[in-house]
C-alpha positions in Angstrom: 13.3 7.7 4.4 16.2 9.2 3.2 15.3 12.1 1.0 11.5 14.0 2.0 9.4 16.7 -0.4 9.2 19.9 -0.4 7.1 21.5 2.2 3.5 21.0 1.4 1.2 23.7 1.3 -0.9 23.9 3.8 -4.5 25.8 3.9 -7.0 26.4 6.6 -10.2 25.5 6.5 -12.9 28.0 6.9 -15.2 27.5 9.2 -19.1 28.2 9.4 -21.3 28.2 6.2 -20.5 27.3 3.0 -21.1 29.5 0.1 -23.2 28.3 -2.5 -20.4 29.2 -4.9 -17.8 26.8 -2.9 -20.8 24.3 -3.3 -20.6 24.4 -6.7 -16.8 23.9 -6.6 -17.2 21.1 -4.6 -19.3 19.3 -7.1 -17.2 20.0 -9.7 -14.6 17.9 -8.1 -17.2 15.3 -7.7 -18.2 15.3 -11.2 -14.6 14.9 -12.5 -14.4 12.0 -9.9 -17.1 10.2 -11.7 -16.5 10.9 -15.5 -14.5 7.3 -15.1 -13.3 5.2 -18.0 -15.8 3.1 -19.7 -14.2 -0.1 -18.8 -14.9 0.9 -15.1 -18.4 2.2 -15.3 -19.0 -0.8 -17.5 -18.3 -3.2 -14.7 -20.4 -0.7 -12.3 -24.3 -2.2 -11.2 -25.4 1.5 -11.5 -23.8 4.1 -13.8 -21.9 6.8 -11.1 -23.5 10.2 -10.7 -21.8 12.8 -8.5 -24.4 14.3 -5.7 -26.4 16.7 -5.9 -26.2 20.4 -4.2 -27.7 19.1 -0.8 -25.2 15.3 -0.7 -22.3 18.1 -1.7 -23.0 20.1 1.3 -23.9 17.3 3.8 -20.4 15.3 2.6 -18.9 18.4 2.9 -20.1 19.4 6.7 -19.6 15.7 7.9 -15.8 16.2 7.2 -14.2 17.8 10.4 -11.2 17.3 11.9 -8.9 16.9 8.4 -7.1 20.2 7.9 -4.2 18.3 7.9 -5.1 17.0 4.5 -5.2 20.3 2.7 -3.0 20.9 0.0 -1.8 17.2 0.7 -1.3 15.1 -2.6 -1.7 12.2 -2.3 -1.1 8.6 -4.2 -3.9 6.2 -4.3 -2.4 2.7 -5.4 -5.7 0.4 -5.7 -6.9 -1.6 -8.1 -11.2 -1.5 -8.3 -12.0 2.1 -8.2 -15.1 1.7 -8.3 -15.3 0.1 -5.2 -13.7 2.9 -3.4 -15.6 5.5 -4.8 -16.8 6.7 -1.1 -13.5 6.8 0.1 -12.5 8.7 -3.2 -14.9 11.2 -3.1 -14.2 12.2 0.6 -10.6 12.2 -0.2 -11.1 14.6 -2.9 -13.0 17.5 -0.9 -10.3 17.1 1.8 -7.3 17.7 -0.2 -9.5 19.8 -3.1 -9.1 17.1 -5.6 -5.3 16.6 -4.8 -5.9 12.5 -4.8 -4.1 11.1 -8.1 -5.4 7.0 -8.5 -2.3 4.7 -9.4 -4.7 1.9 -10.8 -3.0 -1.6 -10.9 -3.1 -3.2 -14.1 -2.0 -6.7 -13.6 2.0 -5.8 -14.3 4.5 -7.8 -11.9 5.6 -6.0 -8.4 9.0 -4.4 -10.0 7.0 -2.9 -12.7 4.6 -1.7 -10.5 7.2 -0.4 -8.3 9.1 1.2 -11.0 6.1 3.4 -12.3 6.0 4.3 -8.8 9.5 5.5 -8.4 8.6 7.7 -11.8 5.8 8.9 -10.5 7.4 10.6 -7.1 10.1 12.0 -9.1 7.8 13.8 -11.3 5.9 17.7 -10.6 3.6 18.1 -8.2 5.7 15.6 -5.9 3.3 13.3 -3.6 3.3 13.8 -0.1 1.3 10.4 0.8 1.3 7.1 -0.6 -1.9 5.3 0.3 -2.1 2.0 -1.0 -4.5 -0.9 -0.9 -4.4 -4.2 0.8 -5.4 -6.8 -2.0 -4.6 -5.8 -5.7 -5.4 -9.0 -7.2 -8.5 -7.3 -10.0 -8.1 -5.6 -13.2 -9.9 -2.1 -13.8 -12.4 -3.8 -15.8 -13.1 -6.6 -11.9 -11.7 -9.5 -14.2 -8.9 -10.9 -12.0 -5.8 -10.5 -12.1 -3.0 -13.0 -12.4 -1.0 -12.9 -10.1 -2.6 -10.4 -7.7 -0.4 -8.4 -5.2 -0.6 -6.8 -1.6 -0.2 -3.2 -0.9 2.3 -4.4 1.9 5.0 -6.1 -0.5 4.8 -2.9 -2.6 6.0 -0.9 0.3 8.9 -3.4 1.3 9.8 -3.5 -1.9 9.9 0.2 -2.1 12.2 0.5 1.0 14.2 -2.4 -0.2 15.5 -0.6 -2.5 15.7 3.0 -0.4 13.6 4.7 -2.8 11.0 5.9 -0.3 11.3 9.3 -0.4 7.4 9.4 0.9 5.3 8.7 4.3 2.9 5.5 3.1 0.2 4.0 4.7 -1.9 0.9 4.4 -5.5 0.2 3.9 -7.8 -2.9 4.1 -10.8 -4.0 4.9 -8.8 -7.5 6.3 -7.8 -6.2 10.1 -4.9 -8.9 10.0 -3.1 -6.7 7.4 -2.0 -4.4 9.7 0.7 -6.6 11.0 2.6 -6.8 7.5 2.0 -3.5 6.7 3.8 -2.9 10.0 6.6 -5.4 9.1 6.8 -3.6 5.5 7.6 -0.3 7.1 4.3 1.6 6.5 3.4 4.8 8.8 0.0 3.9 9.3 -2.9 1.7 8.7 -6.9 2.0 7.8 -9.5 -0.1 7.9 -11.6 0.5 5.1 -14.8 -0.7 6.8 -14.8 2.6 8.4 -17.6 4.8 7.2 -15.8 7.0 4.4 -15.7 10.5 6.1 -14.1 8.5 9.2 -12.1 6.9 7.3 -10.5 10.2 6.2 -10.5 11.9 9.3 -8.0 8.8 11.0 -6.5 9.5 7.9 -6.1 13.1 8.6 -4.9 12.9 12.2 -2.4 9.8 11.4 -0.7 12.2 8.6 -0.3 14.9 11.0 1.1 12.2 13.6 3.9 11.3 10.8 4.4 14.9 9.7 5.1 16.0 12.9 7.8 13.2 13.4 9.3 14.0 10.3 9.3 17.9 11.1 10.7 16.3 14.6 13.6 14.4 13.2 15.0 17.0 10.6 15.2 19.5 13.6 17.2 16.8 15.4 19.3 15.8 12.2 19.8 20.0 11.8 21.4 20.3 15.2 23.3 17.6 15.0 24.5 18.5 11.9 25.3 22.4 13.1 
């Protein structure tokens, strides 16, 4: 990575109870997360509803550990969102709804790519790409023709040195990992991981990378002085 963002805000989690009022704030989040397109909820088994007070508080409560995530933006490349609702939802009260989806909608990998490299230029910058293993179904769960892998996204993305971004890699398919590896990815997750663990690996892996990027500008500054 040549070029990195801005410094990322960073908040602290408070600790103890939670208000009722940061309940309700919560579930706001939640609700937005579910007002979905009507091509996705139409492909959906049961119309999404966002929880209620009590789920709010327990999702909340079950999510230790992820401080690192606050005030972290982060892409979402996937392709069934509905499918990943769990993992959505989680993400959102980490990083207080700072997860924006890139859906994939069929286009070849440069296009894809491209609206990628548009995207990271553009206000708020991203600090995290997260993307998805398979990507081979339409929003609506038709499939798509071709499909792609998250994997070949990212090599293509540093193929052309316009990373400017930590990614990651996520799959329920363990033999992934090896290609996301070989692509030049900072991490990997499998998404069979219950979703609040799924965030907090999340969580400590950013903080791994961060700190190694912290770690290297220092070096690159004293060489440099």
């Amino acid at each position: 990575m040549k070029e990195l963002p801005v410094e990322r805000p960073v908040t602290e989690r408070e600790s103890g109870a939670v208000s009722p009022d940061q309940v309700k704030k919560l579930q706001s989040l939640l609700r937005e997360l579910c007002a979905m397109r009507s091509t996705t909820q139409a492909a959906l088994p049961v119309r999404l509803s966002p929880p209620n007070h009590d789920e709010t508080r327990k999702m909340h409560d079950k999510l230790t550990g992820v401080d690192a995530l606050d005030g972290v933006k982060i892409l979402f490349l996937d392709d069934t969102p509905q499918f990943h609702y769990p993992i959505l939802a989680n993400l959102t009260l980490a990083t207080h709804r700072r997860v924006e989806r890139i859906a994939y909608h069929g286009e070849s990998l440069q296009d894809l790519v491209a609206r990628l490299e548009e995207r990271m230029k553009l206000c708020p910058r991203p600090h995290l790409l997260l993307a998805d293993g398979n990507l081979d179904l339409l929003p609506s769960s038709e499939a798509a023709d071709p499909g792609l892998q998250g994997f070949a996204v990212i090599a293509e993305l540093h193929r052309r040195n316009r990373l400017t971004i930590p990614t990651m890699g996520m799959s329920n398919v363990g033999a992934y990992r090896r290609p996301f590896k070989a692509a030049g990815a900072d991490g990997f997750l499998d998404k069979n991981l219950p979703p609040d663990r799924f965030v907090q690996a999340l969580a400590r892996r950013f903080a791994r990378t961060w700190a190694e990027i912290h770690r290297r500008r220092e070096e690159e500054f004293l060489m440099s002085d």
